[in-house]
Legacy VTK file of the C-alpha trace (Angstrom):
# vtk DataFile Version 3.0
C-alpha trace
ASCII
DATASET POLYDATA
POINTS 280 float
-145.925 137.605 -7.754
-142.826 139.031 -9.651
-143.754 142.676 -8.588
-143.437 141.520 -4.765
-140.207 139.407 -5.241
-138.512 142.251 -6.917
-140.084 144.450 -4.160
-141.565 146.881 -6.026
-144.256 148.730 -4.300
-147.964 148.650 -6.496
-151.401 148.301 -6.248
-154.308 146.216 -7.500
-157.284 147.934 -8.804
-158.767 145.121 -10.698
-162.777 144.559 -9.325
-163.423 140.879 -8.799
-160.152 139.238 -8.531
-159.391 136.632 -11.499
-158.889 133.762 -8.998
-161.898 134.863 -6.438
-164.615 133.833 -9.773
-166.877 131.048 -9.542
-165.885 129.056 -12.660
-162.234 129.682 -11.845
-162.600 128.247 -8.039
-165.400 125.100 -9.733
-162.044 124.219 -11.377
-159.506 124.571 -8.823
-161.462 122.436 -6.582
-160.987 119.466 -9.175
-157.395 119.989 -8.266
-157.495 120.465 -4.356
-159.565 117.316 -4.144
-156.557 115.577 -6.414
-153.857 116.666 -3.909
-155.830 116.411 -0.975
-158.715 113.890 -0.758
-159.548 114.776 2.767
-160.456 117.991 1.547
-164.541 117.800 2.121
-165.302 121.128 0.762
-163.576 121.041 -2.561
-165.313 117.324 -2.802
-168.566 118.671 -2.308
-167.937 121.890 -4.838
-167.017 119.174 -7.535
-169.956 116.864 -7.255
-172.300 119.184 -6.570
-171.430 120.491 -10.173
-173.174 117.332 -11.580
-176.838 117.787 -12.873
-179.148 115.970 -10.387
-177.018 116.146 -7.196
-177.476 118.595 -4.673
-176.378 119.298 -1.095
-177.765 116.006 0.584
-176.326 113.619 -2.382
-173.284 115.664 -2.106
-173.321 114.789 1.705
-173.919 111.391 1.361
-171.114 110.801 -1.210
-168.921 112.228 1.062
-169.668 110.037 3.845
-168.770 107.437 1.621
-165.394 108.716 -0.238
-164.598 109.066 3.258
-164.414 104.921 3.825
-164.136 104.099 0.270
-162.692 106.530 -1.910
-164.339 106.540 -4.869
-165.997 103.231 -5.517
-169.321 102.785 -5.685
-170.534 106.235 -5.608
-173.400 106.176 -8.741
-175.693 103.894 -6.302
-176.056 107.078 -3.766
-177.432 109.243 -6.443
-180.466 109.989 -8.214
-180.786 107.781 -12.006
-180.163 110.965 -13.732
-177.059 111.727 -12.291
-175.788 108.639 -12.636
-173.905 109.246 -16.228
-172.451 112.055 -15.078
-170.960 111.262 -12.001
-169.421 108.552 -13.434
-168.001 110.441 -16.216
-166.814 113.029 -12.627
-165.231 109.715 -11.277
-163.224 108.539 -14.123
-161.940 112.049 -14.707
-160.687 111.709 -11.007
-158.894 109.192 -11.280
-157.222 110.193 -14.793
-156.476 113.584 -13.281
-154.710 111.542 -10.192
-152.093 110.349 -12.747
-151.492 114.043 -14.162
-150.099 115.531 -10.863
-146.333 116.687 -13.346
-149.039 118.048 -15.557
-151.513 120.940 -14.010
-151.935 122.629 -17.337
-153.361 119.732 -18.981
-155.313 118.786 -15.474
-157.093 121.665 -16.327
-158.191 120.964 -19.495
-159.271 117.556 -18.337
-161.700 119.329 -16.180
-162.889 121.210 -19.175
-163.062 118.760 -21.400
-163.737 115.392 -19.802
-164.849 116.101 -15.969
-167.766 117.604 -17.742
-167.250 121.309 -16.471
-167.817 123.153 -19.909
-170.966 121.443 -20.247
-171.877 122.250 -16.484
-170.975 126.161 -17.511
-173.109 126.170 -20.787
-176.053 124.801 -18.484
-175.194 127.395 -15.863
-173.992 130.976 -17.432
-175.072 132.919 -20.008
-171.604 133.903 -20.790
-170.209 130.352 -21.204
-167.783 130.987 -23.781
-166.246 133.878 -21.857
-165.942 131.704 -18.856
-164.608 129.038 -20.896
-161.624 131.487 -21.884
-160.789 131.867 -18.342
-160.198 128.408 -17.748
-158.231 128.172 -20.920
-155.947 131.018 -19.541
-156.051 129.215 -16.006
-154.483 126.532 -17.979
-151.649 128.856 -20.153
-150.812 130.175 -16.682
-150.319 126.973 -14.977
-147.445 126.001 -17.971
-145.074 127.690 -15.741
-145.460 124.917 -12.655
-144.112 121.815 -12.897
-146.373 119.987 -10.628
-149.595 120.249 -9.200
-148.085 120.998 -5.371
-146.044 123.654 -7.019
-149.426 125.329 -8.632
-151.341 125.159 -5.663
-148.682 126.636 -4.037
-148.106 129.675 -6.328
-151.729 130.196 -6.145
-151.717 130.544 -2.307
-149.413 133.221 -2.459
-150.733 134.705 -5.294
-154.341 134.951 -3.355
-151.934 136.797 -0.133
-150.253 138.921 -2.399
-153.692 140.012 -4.429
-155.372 140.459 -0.316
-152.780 143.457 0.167
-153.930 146.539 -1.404
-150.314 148.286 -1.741
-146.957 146.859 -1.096
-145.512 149.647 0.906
-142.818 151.786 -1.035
-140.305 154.378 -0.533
-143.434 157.452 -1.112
-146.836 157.215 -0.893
-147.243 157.942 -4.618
-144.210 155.545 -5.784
-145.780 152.290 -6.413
-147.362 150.620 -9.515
-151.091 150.479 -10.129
-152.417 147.535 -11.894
-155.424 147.834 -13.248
-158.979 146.871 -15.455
-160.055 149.406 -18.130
-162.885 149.182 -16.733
-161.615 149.942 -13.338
-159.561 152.853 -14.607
-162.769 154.539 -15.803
-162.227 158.033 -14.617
-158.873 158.497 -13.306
-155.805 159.629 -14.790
-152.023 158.591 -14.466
-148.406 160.249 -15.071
-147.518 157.172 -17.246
-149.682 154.237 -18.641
-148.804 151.333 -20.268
-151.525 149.089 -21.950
-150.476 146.002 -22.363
-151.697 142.973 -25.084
-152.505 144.910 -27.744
-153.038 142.374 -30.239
-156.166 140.589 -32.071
-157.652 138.265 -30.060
-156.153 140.061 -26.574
-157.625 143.065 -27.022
-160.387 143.377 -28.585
-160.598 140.075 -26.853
-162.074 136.642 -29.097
-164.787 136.385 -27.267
-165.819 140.234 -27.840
-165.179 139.494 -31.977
-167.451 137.034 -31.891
-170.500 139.049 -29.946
-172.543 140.968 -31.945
-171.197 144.751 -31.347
-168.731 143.388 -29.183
-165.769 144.581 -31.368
-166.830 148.425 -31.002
-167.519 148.023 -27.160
-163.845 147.188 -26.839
-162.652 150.075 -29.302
-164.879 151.926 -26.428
-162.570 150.475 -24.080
-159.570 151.116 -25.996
-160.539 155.380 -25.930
-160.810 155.172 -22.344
-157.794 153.203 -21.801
-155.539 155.538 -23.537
-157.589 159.001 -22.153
-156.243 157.928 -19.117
-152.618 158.944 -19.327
-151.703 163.090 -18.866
-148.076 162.558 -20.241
-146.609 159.005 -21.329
-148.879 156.248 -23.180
-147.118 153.202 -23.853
-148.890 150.995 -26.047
-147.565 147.808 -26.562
-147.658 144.044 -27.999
-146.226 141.205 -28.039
-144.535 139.721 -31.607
-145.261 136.081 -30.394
-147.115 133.882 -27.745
-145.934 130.650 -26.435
-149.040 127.819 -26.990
-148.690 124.738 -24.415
-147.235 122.346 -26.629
-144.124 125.001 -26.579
-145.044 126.199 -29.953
-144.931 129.879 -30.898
-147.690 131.717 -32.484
-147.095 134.695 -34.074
-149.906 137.858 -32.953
-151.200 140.224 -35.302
-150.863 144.024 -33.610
-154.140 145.002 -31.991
-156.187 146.678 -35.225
-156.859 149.139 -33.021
-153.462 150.526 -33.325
-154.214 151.124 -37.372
-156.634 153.434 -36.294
-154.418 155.776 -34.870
-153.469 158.943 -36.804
-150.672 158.588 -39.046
-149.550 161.746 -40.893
-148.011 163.462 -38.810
-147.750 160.395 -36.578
-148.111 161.601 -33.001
-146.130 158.843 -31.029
-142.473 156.898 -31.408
-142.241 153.768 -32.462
-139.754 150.835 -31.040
-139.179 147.388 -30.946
-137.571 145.127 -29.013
-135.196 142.555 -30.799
-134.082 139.296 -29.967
-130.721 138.816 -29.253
-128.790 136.436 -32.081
-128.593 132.875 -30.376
-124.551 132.205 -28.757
-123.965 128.606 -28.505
-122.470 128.555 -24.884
-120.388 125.227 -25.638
-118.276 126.660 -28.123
-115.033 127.574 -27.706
LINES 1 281
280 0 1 2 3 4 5 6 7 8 9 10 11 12 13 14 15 16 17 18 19 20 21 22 23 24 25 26 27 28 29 30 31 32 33 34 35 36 37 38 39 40 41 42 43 44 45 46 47 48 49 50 51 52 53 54 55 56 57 58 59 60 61 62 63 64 65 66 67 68 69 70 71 72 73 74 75 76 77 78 79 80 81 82 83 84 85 86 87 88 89 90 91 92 93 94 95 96 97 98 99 100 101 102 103 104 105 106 107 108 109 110 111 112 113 114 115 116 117 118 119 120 121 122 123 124 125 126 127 128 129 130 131 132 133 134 135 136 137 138 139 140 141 142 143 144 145 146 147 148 149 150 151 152 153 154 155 156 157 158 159 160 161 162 163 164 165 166 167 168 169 170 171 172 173 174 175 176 177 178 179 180 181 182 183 184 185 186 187 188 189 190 191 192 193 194 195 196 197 198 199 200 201 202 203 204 205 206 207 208 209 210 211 212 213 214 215 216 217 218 219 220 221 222 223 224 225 226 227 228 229 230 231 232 233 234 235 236 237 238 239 240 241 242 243 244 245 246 247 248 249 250 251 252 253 254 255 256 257 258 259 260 261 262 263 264 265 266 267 268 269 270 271 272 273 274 275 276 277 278 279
């Protein structure tokens, strides 16, 4: 979104777009239903999430919410599904009273609409899909409503449907890009980003067995890929929800890099010292 409003001209090489996953649209649909109620489809994606309730019960709930909102919905389905649809309903109406608060809508979904349970039951790769939403949720810090994250999102998804933003020259533009979708080109300049623990190599990979050593895999093919600048780079701290700021530990990939003689630069940026404004 910044690259467009700054008009500078790139492209997305990224496979299956972050937004375009199943687990990432399950939860979205929690909050289209919240800011539109008319919305059938979203409403059906949600309930249809519940163990025991398929397309007809998902039909005949609808008919209902319709009329009545969302009363009296746990007589239309089968006993089974009965717990968790309530537990769905609740979490409706709590999300409802979140609308200034998208990031923490999200983890309500998570959490207490019953969707990490729903993704343990459905994927083998919960826990990875259970990052996403987590991340959903850091990125939706920056909104201050729920209208104003549904609305970045919809131009997000036009921006991410154009291949290239046109630029000056053909070959002028920025490519963003997977490592994984980088696999066998090459680039004038590349700059690989989040190079800290937990970023990359990712949590999720730590915790697989061999998972650490596929991502140093990833980490030799991310810097082959540059003939004549490689920018690797970190950030000194992250920003948690609550506004707190967590220092990151440098990617231990980087300490496997040769040191003597060290074949790179090394920089930082530093902060500049805080000016109180009101002084005089």
């Amino acid at each position: 979104m910044e690259l467009s409003r700054r008009m500078i001209p790139y492209e997305i090489r990224s496979g299956v777009r972050f937004f375009e996953q199943a687990h990432i649209k399950d939860v979205l649909a929690h909050l289209k239903f919240i800011q539109n109620p008319q919305d059938e489809l979203s409403f059906k994606r949600i309930v249809k999430l519940v163990s025991g309730i398929g397309a007809a019960s998902a039909d005949a709930l609808w008919e209902k919410v319709r009329v009545q909102k969302l009363s009296g919905l746990e007589q239309l389905v089968p006993p089974k599904a009965r717990a968790g649809l309530s537990a769905l309903v609740t979490a409706l109406h709590k999300l409802d009273k979140m609308r200034s608060q998208p990031s923490e809508m999200i983890r309500c979904v998570l959490h207490e609409a019953g969707y990490a349970e729903a993704l343990k039951m459905r994927y083998s790769n919960a826990q990875a899909r259970h990052d996403d939403v987590l991340q959903l949720a850091d990125y939706a810090l920056q909104a201050e409503s729920l209208e104003q994250l549904l609305a970045d999102l919809t131009l997000l998804d036009s921006l991410e449907a154009e291949d290239v933003i046109e630029g000056a020259e053909p070959d002028e533009k920025l490519t963003l890009s997977t490592v994984h979708q980088a696999k066998g080109l090459e680039y004038r300049a590349v700059f690989l980003i989040w190079l800290a623990d937990g970023r990359f190599p990712s949590a999720p990979a730590l915790r697989a067995a061999d998972g650490e050593e596929e991502e140093r895999r990833l980490f030799y093919v991310a810097v082959t890929r540059a003939k004549d600048e490689l920018y690797l780079t970190y950030p000194m701290m992250q920003e948690e929800r609550d506004q707190a700021r967590l220092l990151m530990r440098p990617s231990r990939f980087l300490d496997e890099l040769p040191t003597s003689p060290p074949p790179y630069e090394k920089w930082s940026i530093e902060l500049a010292p805080e000016v109180n404004l009101l002084e005089e």
